[in-house]
VEXGU-260247 format. One record per atom (N, C-alpha, C): x, y, z; atom name. Coordinates in Angstrom, 1 decimal, padded with zeros to 4 digits, always signed. Example, Ala and Ser with C-alpha at 12.3 -4.5 7.8 and 13.67 -1.06 7.14 Angstrom:
! VEXGU-260247
@east = +013.2 | north = -005.7 | up = +007.8 | atom = N
@east = +012.3 | north = -004.5 | up = +007.8 | atom = CA
@east = +013.2 | north = -003.3 | up = +007.8 | atom = C
@east = +012.8 | north = -002.2 | up = +007.1 | atom = N
@east = +013.7 | north = -001.1 | up = +007.1 | atom = CA
@east = +012.9 | north = +000.0 | up = +007.9 | atom = C
END
This chain:
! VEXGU-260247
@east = -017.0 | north = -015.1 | up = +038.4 | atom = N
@east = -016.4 | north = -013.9 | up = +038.1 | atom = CA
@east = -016.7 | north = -013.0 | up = +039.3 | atom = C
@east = -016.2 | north = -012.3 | up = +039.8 | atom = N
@east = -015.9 | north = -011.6 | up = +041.1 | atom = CA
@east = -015.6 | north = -009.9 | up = +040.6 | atom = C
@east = -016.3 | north = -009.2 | up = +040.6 | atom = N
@east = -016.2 | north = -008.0 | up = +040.7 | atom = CA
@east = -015.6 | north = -006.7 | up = +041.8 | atom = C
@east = -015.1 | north = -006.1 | up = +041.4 | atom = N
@east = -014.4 | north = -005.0 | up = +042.3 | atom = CA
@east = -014.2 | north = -004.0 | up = +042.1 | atom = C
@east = -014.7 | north = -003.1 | up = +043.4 | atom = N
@east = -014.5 | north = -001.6 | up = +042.7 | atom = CA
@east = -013.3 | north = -000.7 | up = +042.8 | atom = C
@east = -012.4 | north = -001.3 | up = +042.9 | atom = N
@east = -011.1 | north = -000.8 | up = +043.2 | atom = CA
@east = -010.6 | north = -000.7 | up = +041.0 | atom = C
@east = -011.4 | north = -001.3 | up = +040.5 | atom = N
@east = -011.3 | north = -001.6 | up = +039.2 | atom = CA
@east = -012.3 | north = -000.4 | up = +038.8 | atom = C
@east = -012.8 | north = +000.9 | up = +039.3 | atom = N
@east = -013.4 | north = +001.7 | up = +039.3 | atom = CA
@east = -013.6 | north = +002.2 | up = +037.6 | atom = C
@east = -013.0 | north = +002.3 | up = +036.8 | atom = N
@east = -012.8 | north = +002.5 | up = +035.5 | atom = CA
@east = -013.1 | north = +001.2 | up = +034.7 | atom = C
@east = -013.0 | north = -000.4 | up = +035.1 | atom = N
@east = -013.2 | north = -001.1 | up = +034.8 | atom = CA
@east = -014.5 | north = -002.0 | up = +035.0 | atom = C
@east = -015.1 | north = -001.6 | up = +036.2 | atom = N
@east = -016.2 | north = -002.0 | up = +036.8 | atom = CA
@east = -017.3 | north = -001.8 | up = +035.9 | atom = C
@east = -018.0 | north = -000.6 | up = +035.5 | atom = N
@east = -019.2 | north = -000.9 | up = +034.6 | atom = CA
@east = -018.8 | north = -002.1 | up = +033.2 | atom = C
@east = -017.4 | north = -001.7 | up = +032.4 | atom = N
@east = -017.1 | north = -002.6 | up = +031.3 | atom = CA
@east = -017.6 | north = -004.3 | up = +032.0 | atom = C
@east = -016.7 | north = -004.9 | up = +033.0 | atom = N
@east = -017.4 | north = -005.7 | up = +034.0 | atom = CA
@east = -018.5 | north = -005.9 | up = +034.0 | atom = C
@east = -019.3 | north = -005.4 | up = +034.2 | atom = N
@east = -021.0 | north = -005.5 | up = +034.4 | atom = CA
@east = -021.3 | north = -005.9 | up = +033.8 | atom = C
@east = -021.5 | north = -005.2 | up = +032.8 | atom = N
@east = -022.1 | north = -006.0 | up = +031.3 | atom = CA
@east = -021.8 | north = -007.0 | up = +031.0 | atom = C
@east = -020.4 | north = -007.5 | up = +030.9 | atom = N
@east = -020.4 | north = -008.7 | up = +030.6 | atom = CA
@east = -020.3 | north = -009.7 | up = +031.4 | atom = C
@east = -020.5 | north = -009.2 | up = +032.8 | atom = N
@east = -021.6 | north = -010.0 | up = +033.9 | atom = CA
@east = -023.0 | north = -010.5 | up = +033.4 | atom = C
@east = -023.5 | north = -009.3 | up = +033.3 | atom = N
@east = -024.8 | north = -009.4 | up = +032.9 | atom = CA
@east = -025.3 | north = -010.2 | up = +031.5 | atom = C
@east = -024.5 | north = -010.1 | up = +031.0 | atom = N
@east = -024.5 | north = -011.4 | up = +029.4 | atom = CA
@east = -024.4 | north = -012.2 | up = +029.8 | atom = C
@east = -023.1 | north = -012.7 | up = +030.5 | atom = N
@east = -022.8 | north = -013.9 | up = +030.5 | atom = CA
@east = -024.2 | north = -014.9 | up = +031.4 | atom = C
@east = -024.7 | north = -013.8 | up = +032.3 | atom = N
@east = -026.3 | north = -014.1 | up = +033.0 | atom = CA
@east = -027.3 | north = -014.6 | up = +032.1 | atom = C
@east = -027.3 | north = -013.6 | up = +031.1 | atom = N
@east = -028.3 | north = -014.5 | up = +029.8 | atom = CA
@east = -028.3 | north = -015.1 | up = +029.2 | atom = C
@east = -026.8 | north = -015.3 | up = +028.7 | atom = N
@east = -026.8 | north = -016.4 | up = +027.5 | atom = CA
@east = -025.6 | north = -016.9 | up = +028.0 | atom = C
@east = -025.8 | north = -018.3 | up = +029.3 | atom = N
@east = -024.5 | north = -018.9 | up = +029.6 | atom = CA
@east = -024.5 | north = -020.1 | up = +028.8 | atom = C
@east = -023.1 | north = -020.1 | up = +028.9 | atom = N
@east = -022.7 | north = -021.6 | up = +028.0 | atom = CA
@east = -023.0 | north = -022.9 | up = +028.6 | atom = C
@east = -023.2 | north = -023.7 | up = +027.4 | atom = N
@east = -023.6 | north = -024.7 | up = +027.3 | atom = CA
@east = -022.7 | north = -025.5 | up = +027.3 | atom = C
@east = -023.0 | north = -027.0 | up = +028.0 | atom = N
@east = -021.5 | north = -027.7 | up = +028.2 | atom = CA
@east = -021.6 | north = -028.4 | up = +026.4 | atom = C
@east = -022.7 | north = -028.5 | up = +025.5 | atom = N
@east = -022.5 | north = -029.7 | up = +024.5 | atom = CA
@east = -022.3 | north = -028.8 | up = +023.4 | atom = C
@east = -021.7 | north = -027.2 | up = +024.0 | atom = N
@east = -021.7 | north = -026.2 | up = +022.7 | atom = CA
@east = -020.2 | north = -026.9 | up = +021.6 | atom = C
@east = -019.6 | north = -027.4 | up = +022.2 | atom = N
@east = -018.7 | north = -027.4 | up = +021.5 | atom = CA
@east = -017.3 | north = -026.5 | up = +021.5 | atom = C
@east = -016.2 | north = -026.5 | up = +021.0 | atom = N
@east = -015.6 | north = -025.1 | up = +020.9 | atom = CA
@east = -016.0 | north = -023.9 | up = +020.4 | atom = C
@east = -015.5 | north = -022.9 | up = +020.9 | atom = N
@east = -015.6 | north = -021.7 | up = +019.8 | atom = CA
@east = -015.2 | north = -021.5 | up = +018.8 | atom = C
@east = -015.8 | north = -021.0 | up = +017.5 | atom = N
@east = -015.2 | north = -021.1 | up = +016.5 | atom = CA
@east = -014.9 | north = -019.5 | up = +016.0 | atom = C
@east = -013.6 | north = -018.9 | up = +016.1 | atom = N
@east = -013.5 | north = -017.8 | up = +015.5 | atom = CA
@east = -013.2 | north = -017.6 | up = +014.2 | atom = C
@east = -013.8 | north = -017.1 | up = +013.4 | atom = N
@east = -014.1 | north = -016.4 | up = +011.7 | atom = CA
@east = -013.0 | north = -015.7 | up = +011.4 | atom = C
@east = -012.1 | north = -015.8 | up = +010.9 | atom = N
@east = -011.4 | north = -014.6 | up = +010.8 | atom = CA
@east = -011.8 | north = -014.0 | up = +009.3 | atom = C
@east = -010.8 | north = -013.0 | up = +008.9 | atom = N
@east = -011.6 | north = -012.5 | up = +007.4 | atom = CA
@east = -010.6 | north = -012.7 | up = +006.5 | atom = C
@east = -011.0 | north = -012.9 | up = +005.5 | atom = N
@east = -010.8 | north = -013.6 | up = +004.2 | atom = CA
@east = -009.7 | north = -012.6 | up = +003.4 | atom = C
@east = -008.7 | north = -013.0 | up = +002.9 | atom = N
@east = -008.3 | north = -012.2 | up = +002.3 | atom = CA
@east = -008.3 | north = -012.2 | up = +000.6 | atom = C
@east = -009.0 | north = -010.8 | up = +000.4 | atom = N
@east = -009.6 | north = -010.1 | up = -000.8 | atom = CA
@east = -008.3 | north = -010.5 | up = -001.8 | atom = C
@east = -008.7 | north = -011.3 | up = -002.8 | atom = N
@east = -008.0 | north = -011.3 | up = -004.2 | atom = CA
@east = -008.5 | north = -010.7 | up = -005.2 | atom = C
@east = -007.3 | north = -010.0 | up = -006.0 | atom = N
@east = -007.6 | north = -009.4 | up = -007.3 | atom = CA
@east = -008.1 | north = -010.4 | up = -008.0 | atom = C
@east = -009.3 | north = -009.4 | up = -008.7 | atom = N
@east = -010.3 | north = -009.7 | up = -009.5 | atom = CA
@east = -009.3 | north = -010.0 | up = -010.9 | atom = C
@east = -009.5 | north = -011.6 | up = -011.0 | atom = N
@east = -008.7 | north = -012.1 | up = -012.5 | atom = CA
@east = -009.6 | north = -012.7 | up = -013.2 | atom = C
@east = -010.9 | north = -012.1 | up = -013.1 | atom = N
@east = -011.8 | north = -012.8 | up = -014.6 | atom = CA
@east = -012.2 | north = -011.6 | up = -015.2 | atom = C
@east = -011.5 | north = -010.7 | up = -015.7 | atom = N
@east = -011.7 | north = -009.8 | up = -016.7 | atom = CA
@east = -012.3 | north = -010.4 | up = -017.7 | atom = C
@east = -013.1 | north = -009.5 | up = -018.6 | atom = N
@east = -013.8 | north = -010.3 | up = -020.0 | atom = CA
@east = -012.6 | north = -009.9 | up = -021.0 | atom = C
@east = -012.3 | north = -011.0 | up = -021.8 | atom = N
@east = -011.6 | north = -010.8 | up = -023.1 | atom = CA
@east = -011.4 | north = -009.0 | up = -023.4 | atom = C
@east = -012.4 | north = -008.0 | up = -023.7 | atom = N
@east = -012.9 | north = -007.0 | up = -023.9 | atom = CA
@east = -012.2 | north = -006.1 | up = -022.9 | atom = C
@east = -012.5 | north = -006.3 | up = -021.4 | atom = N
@east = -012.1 | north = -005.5 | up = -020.3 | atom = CA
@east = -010.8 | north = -005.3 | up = -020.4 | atom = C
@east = -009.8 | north = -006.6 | up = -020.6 | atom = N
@east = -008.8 | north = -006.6 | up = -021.0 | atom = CA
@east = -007.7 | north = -006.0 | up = -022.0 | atom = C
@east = -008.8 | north = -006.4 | up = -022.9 | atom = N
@east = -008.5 | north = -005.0 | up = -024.1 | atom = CA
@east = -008.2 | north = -003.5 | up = -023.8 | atom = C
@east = -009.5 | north = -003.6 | up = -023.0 | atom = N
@east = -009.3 | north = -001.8 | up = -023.1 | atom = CA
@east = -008.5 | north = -001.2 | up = -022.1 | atom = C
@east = -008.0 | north = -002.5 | up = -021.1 | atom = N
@east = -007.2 | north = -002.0 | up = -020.1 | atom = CA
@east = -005.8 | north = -001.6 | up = -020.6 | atom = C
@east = -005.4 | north = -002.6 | up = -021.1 | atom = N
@east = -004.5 | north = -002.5 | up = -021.7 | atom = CA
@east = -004.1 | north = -001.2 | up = -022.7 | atom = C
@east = -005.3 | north = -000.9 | up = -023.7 | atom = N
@east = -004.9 | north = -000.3 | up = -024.4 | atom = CA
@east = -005.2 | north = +001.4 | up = -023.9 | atom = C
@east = -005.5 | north = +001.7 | up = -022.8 | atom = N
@east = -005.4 | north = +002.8 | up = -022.5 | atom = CA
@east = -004.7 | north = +003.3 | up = -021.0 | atom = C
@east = -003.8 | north = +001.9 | up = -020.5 | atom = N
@east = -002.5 | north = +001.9 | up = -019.9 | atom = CA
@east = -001.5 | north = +002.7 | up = -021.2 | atom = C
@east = -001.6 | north = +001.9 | up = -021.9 | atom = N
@east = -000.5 | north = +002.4 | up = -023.2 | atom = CA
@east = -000.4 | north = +003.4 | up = -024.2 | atom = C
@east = -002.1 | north = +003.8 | up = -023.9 | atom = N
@east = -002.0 | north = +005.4 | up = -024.0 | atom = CA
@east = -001.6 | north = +006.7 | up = -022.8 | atom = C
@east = -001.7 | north = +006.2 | up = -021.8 | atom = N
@east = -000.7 | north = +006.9 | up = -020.6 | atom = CA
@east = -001.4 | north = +006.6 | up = -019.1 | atom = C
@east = -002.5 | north = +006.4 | up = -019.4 | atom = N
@east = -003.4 | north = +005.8 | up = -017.7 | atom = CA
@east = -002.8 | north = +005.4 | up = -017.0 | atom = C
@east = -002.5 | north = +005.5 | up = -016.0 | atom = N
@east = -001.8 | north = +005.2 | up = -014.5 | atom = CA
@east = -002.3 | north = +004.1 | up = -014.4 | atom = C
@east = -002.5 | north = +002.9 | up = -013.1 | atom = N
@east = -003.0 | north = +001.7 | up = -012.9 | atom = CA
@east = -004.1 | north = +002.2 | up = -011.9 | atom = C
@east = -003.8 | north = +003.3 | up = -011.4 | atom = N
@east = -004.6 | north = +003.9 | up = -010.0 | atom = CA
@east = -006.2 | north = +004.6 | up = -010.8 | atom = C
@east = -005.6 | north = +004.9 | up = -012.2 | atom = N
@east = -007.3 | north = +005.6 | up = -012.5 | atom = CA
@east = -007.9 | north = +004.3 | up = -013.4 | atom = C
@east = -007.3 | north = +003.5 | up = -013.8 | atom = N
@east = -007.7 | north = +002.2 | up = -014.5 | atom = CA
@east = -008.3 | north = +001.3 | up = -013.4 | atom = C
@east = -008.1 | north = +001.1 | up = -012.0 | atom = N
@east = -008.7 | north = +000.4 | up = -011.1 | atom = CA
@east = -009.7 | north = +001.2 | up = -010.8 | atom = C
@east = -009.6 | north = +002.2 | up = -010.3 | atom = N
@east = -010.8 | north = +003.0 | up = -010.3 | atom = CA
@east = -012.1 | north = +003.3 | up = -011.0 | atom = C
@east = -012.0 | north = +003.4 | up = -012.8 | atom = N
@east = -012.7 | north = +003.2 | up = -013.5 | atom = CA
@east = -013.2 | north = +001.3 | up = -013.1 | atom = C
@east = -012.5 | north = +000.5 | up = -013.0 | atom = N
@east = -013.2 | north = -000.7 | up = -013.3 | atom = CA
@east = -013.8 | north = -001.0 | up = -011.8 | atom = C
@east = -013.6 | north = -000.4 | up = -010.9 | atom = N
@east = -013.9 | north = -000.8 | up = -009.5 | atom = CA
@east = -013.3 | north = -001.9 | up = -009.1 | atom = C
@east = -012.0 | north = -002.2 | up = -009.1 | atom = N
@east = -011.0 | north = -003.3 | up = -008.4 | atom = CA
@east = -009.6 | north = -002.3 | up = -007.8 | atom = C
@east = -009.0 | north = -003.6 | up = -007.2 | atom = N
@east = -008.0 | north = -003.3 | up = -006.6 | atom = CA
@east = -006.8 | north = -002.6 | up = -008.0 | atom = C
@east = -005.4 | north = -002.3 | up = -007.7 | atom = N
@east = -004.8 | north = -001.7 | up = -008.5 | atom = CA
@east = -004.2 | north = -002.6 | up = -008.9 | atom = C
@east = -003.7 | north = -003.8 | up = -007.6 | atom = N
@east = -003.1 | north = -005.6 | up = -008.2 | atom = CA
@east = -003.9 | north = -005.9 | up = -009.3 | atom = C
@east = -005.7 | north = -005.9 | up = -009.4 | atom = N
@east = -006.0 | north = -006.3 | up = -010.3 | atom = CA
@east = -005.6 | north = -006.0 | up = -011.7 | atom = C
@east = -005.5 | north = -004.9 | up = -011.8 | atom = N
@east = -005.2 | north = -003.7 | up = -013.4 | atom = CA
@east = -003.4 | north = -005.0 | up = -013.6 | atom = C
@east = -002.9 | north = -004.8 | up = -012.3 | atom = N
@east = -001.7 | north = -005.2 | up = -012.7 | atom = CA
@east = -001.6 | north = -006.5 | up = -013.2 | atom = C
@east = -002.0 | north = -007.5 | up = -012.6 | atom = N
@east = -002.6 | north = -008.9 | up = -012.7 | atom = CA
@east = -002.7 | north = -009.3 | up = -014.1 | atom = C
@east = -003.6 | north = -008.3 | up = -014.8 | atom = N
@east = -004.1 | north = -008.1 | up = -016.3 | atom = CA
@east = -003.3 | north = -007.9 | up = -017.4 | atom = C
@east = -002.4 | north = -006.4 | up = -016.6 | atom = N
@east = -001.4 | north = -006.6 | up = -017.3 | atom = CA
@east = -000.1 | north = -007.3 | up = -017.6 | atom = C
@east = +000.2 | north = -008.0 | up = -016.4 | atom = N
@east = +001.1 | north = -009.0 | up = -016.6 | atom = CA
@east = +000.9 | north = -010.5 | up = -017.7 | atom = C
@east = -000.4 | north = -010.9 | up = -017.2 | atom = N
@east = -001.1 | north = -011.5 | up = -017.8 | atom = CA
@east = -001.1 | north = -011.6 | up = -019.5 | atom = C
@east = -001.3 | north = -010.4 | up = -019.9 | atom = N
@east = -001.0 | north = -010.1 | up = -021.3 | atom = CA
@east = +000.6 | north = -009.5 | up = -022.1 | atom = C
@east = +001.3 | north = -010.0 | up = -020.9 | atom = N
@east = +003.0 | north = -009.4 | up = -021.1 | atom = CA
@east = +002.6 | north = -008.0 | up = -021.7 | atom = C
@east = +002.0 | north = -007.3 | up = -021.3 | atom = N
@east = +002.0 | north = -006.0 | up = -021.2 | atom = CA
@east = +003.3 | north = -005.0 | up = -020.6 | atom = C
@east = +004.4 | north = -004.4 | up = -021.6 | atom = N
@east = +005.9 | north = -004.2 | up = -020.8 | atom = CA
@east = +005.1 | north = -002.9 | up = -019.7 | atom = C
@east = +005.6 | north = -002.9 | up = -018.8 | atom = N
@east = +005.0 | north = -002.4 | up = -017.6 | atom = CA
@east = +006.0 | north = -000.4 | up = -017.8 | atom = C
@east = +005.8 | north = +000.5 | up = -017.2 | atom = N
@east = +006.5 | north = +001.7 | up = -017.1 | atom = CA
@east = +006.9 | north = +002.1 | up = -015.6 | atom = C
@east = +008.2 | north = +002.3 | up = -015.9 | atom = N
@east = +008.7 | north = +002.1 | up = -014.8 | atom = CA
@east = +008.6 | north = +003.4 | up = -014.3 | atom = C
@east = +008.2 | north = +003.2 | up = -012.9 | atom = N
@east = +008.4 | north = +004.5 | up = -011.9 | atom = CA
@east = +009.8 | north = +004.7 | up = -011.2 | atom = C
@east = +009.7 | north = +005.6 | up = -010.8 | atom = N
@east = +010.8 | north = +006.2 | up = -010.4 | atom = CA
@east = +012.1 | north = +006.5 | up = -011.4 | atom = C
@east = +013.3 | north = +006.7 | up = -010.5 | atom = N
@east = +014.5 | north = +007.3 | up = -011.3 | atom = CA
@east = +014.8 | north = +006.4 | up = -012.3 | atom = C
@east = +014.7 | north = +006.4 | up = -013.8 | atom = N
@east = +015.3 | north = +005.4 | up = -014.6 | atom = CA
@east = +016.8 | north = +004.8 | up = -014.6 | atom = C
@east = +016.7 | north = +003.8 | up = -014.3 | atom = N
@east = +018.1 | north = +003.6 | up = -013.9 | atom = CA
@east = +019.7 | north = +003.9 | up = -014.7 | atom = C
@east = +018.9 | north = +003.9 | up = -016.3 | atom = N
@east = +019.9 | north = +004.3 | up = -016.6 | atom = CA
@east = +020.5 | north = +006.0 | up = -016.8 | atom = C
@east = +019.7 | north = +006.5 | up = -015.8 | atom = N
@east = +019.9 | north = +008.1 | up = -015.6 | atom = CA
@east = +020.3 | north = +008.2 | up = -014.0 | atom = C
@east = +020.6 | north = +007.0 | up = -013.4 | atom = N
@east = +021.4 | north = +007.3 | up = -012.2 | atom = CA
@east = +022.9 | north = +008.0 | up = -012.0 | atom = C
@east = +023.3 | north = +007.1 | up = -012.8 | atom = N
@east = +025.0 | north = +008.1 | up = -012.8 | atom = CA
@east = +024.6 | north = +009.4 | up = -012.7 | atom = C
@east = +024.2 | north = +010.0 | up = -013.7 | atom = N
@east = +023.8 | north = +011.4 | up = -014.0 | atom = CA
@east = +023.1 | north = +011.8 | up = -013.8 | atom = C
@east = +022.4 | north = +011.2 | up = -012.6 | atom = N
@east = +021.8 | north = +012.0 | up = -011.7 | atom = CA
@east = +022.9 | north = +012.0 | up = -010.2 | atom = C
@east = +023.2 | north = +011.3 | up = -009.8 | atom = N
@east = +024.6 | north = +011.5 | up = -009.2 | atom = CA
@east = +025.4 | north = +012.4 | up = -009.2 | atom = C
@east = +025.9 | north = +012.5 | up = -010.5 | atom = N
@east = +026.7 | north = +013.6 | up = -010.4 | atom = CA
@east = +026.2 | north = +014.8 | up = -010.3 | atom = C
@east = +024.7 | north = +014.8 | up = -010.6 | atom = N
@east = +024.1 | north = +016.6 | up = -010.9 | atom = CA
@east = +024.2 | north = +016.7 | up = -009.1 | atom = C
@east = +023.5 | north = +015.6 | up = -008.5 | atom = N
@east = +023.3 | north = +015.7 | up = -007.0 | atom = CA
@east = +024.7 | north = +016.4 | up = -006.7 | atom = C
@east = +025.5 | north = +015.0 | up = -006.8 | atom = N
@east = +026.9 | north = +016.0 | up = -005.9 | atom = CA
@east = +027.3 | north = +016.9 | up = -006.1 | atom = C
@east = +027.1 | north = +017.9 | up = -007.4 | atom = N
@east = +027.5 | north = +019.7 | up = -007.8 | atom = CA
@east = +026.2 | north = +020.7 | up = -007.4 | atom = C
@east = +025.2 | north = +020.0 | up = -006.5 | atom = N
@east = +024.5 | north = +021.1 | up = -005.8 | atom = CA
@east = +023.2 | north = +021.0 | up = -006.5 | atom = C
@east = +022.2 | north = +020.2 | up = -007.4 | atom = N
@east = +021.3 | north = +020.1 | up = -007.5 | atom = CA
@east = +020.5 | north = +019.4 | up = -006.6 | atom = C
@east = +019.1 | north = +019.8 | up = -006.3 | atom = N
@east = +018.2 | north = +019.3 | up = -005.5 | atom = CA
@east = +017.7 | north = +018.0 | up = -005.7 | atom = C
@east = +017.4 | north = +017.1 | up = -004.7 | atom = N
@east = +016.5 | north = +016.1 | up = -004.8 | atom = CA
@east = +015.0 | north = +016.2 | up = -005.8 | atom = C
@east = +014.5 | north = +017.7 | up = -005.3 | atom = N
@east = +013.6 | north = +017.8 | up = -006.2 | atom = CA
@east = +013.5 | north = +018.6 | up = -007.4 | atom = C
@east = +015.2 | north = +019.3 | up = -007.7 | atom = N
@east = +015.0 | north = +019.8 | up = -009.1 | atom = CA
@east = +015.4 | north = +018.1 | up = -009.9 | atom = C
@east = +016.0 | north = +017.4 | up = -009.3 | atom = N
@east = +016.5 | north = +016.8 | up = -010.2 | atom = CA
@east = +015.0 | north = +015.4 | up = -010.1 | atom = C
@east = +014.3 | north = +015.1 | up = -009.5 | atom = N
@east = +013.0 | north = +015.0 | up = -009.6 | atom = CA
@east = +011.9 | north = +015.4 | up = -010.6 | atom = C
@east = +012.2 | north = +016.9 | up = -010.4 | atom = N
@east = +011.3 | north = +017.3 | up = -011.8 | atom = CA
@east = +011.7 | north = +017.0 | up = -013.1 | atom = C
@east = +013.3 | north = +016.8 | up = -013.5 | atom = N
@east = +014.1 | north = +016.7 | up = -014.5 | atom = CA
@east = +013.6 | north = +015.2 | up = -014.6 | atom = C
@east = +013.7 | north = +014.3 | up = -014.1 | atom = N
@east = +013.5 | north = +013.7 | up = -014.6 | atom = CA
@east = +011.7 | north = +012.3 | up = -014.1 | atom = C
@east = +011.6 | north = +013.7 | up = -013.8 | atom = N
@east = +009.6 | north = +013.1 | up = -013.9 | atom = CA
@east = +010.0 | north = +012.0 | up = -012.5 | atom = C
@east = +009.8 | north = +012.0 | up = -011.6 | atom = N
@east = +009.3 | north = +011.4 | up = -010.6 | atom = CA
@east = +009.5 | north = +012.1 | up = -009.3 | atom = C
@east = +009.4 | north = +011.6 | up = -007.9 | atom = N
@east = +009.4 | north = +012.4 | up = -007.5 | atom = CA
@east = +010.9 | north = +012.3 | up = -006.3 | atom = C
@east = +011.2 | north = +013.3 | up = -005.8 | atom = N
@east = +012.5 | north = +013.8 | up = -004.7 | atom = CA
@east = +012.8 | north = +012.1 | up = -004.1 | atom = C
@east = +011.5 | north = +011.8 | up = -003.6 | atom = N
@east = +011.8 | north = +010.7 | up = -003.1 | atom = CA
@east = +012.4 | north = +009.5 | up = -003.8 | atom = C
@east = +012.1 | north = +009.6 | up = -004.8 | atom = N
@east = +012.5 | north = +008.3 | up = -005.8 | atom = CA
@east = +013.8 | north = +008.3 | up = -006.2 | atom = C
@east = +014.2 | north = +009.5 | up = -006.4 | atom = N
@east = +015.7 | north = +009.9 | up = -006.3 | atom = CA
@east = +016.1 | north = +009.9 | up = -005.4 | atom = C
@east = +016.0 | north = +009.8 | up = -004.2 | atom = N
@east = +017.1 | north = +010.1 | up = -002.9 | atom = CA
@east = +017.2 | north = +008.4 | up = -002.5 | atom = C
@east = +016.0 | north = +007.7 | up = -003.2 | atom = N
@east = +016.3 | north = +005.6 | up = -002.9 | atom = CA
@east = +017.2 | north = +005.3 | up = -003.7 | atom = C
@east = +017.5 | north = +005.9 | up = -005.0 | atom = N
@east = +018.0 | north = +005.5 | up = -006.0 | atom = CA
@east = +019.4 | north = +005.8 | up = -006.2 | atom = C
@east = +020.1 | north = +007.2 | up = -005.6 | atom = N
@east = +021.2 | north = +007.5 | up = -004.9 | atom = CA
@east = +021.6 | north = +006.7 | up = -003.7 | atom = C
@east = +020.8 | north = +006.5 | up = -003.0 | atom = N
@east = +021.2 | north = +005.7 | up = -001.5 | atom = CA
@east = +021.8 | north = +004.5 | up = -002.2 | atom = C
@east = +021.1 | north = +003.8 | up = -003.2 | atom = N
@east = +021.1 | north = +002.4 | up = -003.7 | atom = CA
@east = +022.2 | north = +002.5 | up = -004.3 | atom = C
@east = +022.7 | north = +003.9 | up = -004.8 | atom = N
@east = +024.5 | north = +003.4 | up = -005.7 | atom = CA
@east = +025.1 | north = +004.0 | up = -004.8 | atom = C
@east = +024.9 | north = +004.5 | up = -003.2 | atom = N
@east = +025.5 | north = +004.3 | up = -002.4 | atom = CA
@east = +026.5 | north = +005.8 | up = -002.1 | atom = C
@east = +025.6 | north = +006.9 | up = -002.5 | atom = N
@east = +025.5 | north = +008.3 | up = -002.7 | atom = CA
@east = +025.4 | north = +008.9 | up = -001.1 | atom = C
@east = +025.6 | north = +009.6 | up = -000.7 | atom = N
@east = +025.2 | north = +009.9 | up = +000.8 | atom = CA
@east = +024.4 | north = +011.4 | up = +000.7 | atom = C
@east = +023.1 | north = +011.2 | up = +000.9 | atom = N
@east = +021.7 | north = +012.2 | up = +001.1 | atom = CA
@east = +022.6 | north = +013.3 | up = +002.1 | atom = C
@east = +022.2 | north = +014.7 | up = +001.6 | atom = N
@east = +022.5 | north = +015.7 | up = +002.2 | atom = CA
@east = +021.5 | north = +016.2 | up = +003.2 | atom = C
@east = +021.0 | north = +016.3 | up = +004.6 | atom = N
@east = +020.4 | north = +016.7 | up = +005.0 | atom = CA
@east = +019.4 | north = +017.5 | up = +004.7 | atom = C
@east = +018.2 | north = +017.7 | up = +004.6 | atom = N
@east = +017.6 | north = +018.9 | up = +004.6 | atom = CA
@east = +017.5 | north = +019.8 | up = +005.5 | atom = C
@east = +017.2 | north = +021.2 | up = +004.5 | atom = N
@east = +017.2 | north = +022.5 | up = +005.2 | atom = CA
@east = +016.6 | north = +022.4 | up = +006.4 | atom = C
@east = +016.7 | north = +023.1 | up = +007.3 | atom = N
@east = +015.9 | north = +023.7 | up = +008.9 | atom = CA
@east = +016.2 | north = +022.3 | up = +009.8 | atom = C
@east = +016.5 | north = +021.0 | up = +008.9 | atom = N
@east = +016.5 | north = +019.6 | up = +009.8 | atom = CA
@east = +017.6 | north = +019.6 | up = +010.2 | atom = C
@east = +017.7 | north = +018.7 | up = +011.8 | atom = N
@east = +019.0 | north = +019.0 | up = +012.6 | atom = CA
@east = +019.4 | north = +017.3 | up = +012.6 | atom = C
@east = +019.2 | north = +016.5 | up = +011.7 | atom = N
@east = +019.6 | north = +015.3 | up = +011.8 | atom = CA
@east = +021.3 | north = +015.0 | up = +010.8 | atom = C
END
């Protein structure tokens, strides 16, 4: 390795691993290198009979999946996992589909993305995918020049 100081910002980085490679050079019978990469984390699916239970039954009293992973300390796949698992009918987010027409039409006589959002419990954005999807054309927003 040949060093240069025209590499002035790169020269000390250089050094050091000059200087390593001085201490601990390789060995010809090392073998290849072996890089580790990292593992990827699966949802936790050995819930106890019990955990299960209660997940379930206080999804269905109204708990989100996000405060039910939280209480259990897992991912939010996991909550979901569980409840699939127990054909648990899931609640759907966003615009209910069968309130699209009629949210359509409120949109095109001058209702907002987000009154019609709060109308029907989710949020501006869930409505403006759900319009796009029946093929609705989004009105610009205010002060934006797009």
């Amino acid at each position: 390795m040949v060093l240069t100081e025209h590499l002035s910002d790169k020269a000390a980085a250089l050094a050091r691993l000059h200087d390593r490679t001085l201490r601990h050079p390789p060995t010809e019978d090392a073998g290849p290198t072996v890089v580790q990469t990292r593992r990827r984390r699966r949802p936790k699916s050995h819930f106890t009979a019990a955990e299960v239970t209660v997940i379930v039954e206080q999804y269905q009293a109204g708990r989100s999946m996000n405060d039910l992973a939280r209480q259990h300390g897992v991912h939010r796949s996991s909550i979901l996992h569980a409840l699939r698992r127990t054909e648990t009918p899931l609640r759907y987010r966003g615009l209910p589909p069968d309130r699209v027409a009629e949210a359509a039409a409120l949109y095109r006589v001058g209702w907002s993305l987000a009154r019609l959002g709060e109308k029907y419990g989710c949020t501006d954005m869930s409505v403006a995918h759900a319009l796009r999807q029946r093929g609705e054309e989004i009105r610009p927003r205010r002060g934006r020049s797009y």
